[in-house]
N, C-alpha and C positions, 0 to 999 in steps of 0.2 A: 510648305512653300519653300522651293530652291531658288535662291535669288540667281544664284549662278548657272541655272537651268535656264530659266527664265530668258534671260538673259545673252547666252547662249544660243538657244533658240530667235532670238528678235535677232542677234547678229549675221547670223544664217538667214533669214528671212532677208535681212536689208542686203545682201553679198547677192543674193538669188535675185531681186526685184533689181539691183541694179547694173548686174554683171550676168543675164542668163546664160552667159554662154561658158560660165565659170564652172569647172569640175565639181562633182561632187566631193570628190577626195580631197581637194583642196577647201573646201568649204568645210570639211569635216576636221582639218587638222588647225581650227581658227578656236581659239579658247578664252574663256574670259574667266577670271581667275582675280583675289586680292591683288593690288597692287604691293609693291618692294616696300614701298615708303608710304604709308597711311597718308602723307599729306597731300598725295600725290591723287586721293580721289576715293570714292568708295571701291571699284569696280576696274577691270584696265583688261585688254583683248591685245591680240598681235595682229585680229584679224586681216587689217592691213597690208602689214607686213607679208605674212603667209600669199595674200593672191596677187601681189604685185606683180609679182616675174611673171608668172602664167598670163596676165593681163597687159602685158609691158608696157607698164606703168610705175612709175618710182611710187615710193609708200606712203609719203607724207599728202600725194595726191589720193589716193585710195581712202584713204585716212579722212582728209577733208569731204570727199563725197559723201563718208558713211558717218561722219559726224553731223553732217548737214542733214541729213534725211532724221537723224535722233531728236533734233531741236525739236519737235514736234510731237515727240514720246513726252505723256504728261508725268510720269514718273524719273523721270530725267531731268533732273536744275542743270548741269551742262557737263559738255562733253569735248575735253580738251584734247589736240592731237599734241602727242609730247616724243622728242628724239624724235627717232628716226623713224618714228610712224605709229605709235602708241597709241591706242583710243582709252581715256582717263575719266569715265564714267562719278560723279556726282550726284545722288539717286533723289526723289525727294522723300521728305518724310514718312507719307503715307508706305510707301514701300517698306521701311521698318517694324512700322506700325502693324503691317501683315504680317510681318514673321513671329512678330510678338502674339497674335492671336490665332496664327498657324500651330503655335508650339500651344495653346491654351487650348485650343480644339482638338489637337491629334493627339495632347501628350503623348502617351508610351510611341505612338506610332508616328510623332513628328522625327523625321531623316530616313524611314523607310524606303528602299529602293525597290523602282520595280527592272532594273536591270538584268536581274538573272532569270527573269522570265518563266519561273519555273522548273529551268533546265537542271535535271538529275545532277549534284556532284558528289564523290565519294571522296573523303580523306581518311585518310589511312592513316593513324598518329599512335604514338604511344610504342608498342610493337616490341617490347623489350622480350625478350628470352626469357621464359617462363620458370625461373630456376632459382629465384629469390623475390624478397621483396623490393621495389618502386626506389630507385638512388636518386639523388638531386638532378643526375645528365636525362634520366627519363622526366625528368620533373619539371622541365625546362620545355621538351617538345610534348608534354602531355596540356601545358597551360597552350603555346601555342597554340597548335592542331583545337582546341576545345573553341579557344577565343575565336579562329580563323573560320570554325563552324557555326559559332551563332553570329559573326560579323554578316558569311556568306546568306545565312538563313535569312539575315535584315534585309536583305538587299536583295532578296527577295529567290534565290534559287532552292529547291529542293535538296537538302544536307542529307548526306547518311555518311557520322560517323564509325569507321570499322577500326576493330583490331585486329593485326595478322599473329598468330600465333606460331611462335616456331617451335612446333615440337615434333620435328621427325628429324632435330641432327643429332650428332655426337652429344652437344651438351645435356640433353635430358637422358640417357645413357650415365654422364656422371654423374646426373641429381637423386637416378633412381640409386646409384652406387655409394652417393652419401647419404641416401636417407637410409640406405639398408646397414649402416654405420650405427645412425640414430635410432634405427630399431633397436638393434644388440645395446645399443646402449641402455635405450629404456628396461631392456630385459634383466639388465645387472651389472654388464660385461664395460670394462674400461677398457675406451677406444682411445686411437691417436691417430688426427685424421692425416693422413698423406697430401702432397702437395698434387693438385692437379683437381681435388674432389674439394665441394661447395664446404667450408668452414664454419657457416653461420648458424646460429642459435634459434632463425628463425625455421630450421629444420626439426630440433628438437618435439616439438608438438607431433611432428609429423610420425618419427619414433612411438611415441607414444598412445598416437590413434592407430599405427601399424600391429603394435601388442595386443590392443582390446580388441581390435577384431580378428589378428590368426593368433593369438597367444604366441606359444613358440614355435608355430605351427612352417614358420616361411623357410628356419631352417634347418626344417626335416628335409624341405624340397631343394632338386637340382637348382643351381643359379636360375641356367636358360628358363625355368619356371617362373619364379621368383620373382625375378626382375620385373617381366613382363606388369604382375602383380602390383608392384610397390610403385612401379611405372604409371599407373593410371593413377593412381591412389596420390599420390605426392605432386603429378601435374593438377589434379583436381584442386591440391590446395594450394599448390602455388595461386591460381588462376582465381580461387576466393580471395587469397589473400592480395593478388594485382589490384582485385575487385576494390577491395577494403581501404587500401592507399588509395586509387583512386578518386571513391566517394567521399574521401577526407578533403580535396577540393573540389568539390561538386562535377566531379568528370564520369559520364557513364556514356557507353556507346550502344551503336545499335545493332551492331554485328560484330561477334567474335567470329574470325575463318582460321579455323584449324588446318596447319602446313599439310598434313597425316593425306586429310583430300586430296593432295596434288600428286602425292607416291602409292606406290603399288602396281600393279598389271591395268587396272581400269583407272586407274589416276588421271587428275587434269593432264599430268607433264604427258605422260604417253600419248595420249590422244593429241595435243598440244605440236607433238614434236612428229607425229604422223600428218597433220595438219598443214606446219610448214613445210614440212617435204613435197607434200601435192602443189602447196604453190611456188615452190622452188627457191625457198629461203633456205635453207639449210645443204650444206655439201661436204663431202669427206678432204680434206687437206690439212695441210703445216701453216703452223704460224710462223712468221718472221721473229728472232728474240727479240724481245722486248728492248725499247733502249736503255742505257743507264746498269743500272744493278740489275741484275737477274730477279727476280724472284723466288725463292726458295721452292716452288710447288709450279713452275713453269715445265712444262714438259716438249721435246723436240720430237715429234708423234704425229702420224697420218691422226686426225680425229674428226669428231665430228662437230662441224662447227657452222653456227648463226652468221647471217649473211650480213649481221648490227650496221657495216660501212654503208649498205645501198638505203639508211634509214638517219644516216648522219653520226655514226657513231663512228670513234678512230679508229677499230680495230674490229675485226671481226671475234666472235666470242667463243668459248668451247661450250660444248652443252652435256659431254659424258664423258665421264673423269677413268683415266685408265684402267679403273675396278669395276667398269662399266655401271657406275653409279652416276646419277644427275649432279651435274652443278648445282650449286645455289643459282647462277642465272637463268635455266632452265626451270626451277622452280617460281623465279620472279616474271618467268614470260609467259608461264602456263596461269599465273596468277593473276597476271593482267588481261591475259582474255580473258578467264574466267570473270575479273569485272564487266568485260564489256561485253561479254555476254548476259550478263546483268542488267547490260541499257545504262551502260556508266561511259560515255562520251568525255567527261571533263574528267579528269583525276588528280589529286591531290596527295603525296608521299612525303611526309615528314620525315624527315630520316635524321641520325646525330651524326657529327661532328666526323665520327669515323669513316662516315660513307661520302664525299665529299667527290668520290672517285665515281659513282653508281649514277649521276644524274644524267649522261647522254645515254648510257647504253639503257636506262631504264626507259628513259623519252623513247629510243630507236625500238624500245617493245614495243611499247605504247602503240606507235605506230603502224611496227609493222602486223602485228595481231586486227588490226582495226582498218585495214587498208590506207590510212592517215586518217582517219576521218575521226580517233579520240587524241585529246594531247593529257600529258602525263606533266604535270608542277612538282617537279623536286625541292622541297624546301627542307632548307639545313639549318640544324639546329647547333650556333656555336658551343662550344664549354662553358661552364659557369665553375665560377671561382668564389670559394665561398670563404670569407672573411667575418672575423668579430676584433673591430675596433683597427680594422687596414691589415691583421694576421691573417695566415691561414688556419682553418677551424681542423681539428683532430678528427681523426677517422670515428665510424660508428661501430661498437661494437656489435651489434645488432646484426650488421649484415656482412661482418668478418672483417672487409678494407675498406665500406664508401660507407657515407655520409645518404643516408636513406628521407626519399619523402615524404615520411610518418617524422623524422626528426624535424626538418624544415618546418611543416606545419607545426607540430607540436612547441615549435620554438616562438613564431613567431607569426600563425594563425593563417587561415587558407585566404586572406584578403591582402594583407601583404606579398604571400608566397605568388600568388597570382599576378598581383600587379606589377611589382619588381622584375617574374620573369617577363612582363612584357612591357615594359619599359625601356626597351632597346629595340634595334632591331633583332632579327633571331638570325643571322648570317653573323654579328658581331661577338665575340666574347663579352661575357656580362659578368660582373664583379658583387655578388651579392654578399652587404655586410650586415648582419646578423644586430649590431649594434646601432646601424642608422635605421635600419627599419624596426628599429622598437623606439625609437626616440619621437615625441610629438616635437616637430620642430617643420619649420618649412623647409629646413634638407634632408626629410623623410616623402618623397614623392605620393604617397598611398596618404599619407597621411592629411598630408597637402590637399587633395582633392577631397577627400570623404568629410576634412575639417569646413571647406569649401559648401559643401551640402548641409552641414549642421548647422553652419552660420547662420544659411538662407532660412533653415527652417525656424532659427533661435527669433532672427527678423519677423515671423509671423505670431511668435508668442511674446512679441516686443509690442508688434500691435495691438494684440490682445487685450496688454494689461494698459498701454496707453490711452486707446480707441477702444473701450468695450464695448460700444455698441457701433462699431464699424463689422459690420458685414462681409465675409473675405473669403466665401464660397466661390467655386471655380464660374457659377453663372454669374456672382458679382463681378471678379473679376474680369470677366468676359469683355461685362459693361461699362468699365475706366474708361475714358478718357487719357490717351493715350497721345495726343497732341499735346499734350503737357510734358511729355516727355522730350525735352532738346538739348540738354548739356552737352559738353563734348563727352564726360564722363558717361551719361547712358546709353549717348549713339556710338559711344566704340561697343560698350557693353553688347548692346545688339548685332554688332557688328561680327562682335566674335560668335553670338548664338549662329548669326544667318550660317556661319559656315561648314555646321554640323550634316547637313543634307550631300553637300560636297564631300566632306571626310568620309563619310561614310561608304557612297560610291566609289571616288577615289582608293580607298583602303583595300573594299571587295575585290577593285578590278586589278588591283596589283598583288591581293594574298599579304597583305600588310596588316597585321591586327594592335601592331605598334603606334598606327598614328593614330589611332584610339585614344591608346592611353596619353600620347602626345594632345590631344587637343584637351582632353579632360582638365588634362594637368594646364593649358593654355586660359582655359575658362573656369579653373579658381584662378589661377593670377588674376586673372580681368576682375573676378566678381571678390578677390581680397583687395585688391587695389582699390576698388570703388568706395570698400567700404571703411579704410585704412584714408582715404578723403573726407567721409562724412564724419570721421573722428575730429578731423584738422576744419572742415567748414562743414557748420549744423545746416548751412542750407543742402548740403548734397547727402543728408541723414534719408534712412530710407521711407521713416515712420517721421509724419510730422504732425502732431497733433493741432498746431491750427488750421493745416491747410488739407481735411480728408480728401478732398480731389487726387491733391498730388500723390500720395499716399497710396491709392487704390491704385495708381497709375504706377508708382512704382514696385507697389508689393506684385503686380502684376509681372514685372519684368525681372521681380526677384524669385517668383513661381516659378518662368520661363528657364531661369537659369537651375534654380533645383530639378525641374523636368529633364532639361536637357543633361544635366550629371548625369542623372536615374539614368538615362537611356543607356548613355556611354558607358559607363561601370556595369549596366548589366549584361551588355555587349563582352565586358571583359573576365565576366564573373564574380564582382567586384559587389559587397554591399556595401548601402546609402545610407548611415545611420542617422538617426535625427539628434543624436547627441552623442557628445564622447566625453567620455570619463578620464 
């Protein structure tokens, strides 16, 4: 049950009966939403406001006619027009009382949306260079992108996540050149590795599975042999090992696409860039220089260049670099048709903090591969700053200079590292300190909420041993008496469940997986506060052993509120424990 749906709907319905001649689009930009100030009402719309001018009519008049038509809705105690045209919804009980047995009936499946209708989307996360193991910056858009996928999935659209694999640039060229370092080395030979080639230790194995299977056999062979060789062998372990970090926070996808596809004579790009030529997006000319600083790799050259301006991008792009080799952008435009030749309409591109610059020209693929008809979501992932105790934390030596996310986890466990990273927005820089999220304290956010779920559950073995012949099965429950429930303490309680159906939609439709964890963490405040009252007055205890009525009525809305955790934390990746140590 979406109150705010609901709700929504009756106000559209009252605008339509009493204004037919009122837009649709106008009707559709009328919202009903919490109000600012709790005391201001359950419920508050602008509806009003929004169709005044189109009706030229002042608001507070608009206001009054659609409050007057509510008086007569039985779930409505009243409806106050407030300022400058506010409609101030007051619900009656029985409405509560729904959401409380909406959530007892649906469980896992109470705030499901069906908004995405099924519609294909691909998000693309993670995508780091296949040439070490997983650092905290990938660690960051690997939680988002995951969460942003089962957010989308709730809500009902068809998810497939992918990863893009870049292994046809210069860097995997270095990796096969440091691992053929760590061969020789396994072999006997004391290296010293040069500046430029992969430093880390997590190569080492790689040496060593390179010996068992040529012996010394790789250099008896020309390089040009060789490499090629150690080339397949060492991206294969990288990509176990991306694997391996991965599954340490329950992140797996469902598509690795290998860059290698998009290069060569039959490749996506060639075909891709024959493509746009027929339809006359692409043409030989000079770029203007750039403004500001030059660029280092800017070139003053007839070339051949993407038409990006006629699809909203600032500048027209180059697509073959003066060695008659492809861009990267030519690779990212052969790669987004290739999604949409897929039947990938919506897309979704995680990208970090360094790419910040990629989001219009990647949109202006988007579109123009697709005639406009897919749009492309650039979502940027800030930097994370990683601290223990307000420091900055020391390099890993593991992965040569970064701080790796086998160490994060290992530190401080995949329920923390998840939640933390999405505990922010992800355009914001996030400041992760190593010492607050190991501290059980209420200035530990993850903690805060999962302690929020074991409370609820501690409540049912409260019962237990108080009421042991109270009955507290989900069909009991079902059966409370639930007009027992009126404090102000349980109708804010339910106040903050109703608005889980909302967050959720709202989250999906904006690629937000943040306000997720923002409400989780909203509704333990609500359900510690409650219970931080029943400390201080035994009438507002959840369990009252003389009066089982009440009791069944509350454990019911303390169910509601464990439910409703479960949901959001698993939205986030997050486990529910029913006790904490």
């Amino acid at each position: 049950m979406d109150v705010f749906a609901l709700f929504s709907a009756r106000v559209a319905e009252a605008l339509a009966a009493l204004y037919p001649d009122l837009p649709e689009d106008v009707v559709a930009r009328a919202v009903v939403e919490p109000p600012r100030d709790a005391g201001h009402g359950d419920l508050s719309s602008n509806a009003a406001m929004v169709a005044a001018k189109p009706l030229g009519k002042s608001p507070r008049e608009v206001a009054a006619a659609l409050a007057e038509r509510f008086s007569a809705d039985r779930d409505v105690v009243s409806v106050e027009v407030a300022g400058p045209g506010f409609l101030n919804f007051r619900l009656a009980g029985s409405v509560w009382q729904g959401v409380l047995r909406a959530v007892g009936e649906q469980g896992a499946e109470f705030g499901r949306s069906g908004i995405g209708g099924g519609q294909k989307v691909n998000i693309e996360y993670v995508s780091a260079n296949p040439t070490g193991p997983m650092h905290v910056g990938h660690t960051r858009g690997a939680v988002y992108g995951d969460a942003l996928a089962a957010l989308l999935d709730y809500a009902g659209f068809d998810v497939t996540r992918e990863y893009y694999i870049n292994d046809a640039g210069g860097q995997v060229e270095v990796l096969a050149r440091s691992a053929m370092l760590r061969y020789r080395e396994a072999l006997g030979e004391t290296i010293e590795i040069p500046a430029g080639l992969y430093p880390g230790d997590y190569l080492v194995p790689v040496g060593q599975a390179l010996v068992e299977e040529f012996g010394q056999g790789l250099l008896d062979m020309p390089e040009a042999e060789a490499l090629p060789l150690i080339k397949t062998r060492v991206l294969a372990a990288m990509l176990e090992l991306i694997r391996a970090d991965l599954a340490k926070l329950d992140i797996h996808h469902d598509v690795f696409f290998s860059e290698q596809q998009l290069h060569g004579e039959g490749g996506d790009i060639a075909s891709t860039l024959a493509w746009l030529r027929e339809k006359g997006m692409v043409y030989e000319g000079r770029l203007e220089p750039p403004k500001g600083k030059t660029p280092e790799d800017w070139e003053d050259r007839e070339q051949t260049l993407f038409r990006a301006t006629d699809w909203g991008d600032d500048v027209d792009r180059p697509l073959v670099k003066s060695d008659g080799s492809y861009t990267y952008f030519a690779a990212d435009i052969a790669y987004h048709r290739n999604k949409y030749l897929r039947g990938f309409t919506h897309m979704i591109d995680v990208l970090g903090a360094d790419h910040s610059g990629y989001v219009k020209r990647l949109q202006a693929a988007g579109k123009a591969v697709s005639g406009g008809e897919a749009d492309i979501d650039v979502r940027i992932c800030q930097l994370v700053r990683l601290l223990r105790n307000g420091e900055p934390v020391k390099m890993s030596k593991r992965s040569g200079d970064l701080v790796t996310l086998a160490d994060v986890v290992e530190e401080v466990g995949p329920d923390a590292t998840r939640f933390m990273m999405l505990f922010r927005r992800n355009d914001a820089t996030l400041d992760f300190d190593f010492a607050q999220v190991r501290e059980q304290t209420r200035e530990n956010p993850v903690f805060y909420v999962q302690y929020a779920h074991a409370r609820a559950c501690s409540v049912f073995r409260n019962a237990a041993k108080d009421l042991p012949d109270l009955v507290v099965s989900p069909s009991a429950l079902a059966m409370a008496d639930l007009s027992r429930l009126g404090t102000i303490e349980e109708l804010d309680l339910v106040r903050v469940l109703a608005q889980w159906p909302r967050i959720v939609a709202s989250a999906a439709a904006a690629h937000e997986p943040h306000r997720v964890a923002f409400y989780v963490h909203d509704l333990a405040a609500a359900f510690h506060g409650f219970w931080a009252k029943g400390k201080e007055d035994p009438s507002l205890r959840f369990v009252n052993a003389e009066d089982p009525t009440l009791t069944m009525a509350r454990l019911a809305l303390v169910a509601a509120v464990r439910q409703v955790l479960v949901n959001g934390l698993a939205i986030l990746g997050v486990n529910a424990p029913e006790e904490l140590s």
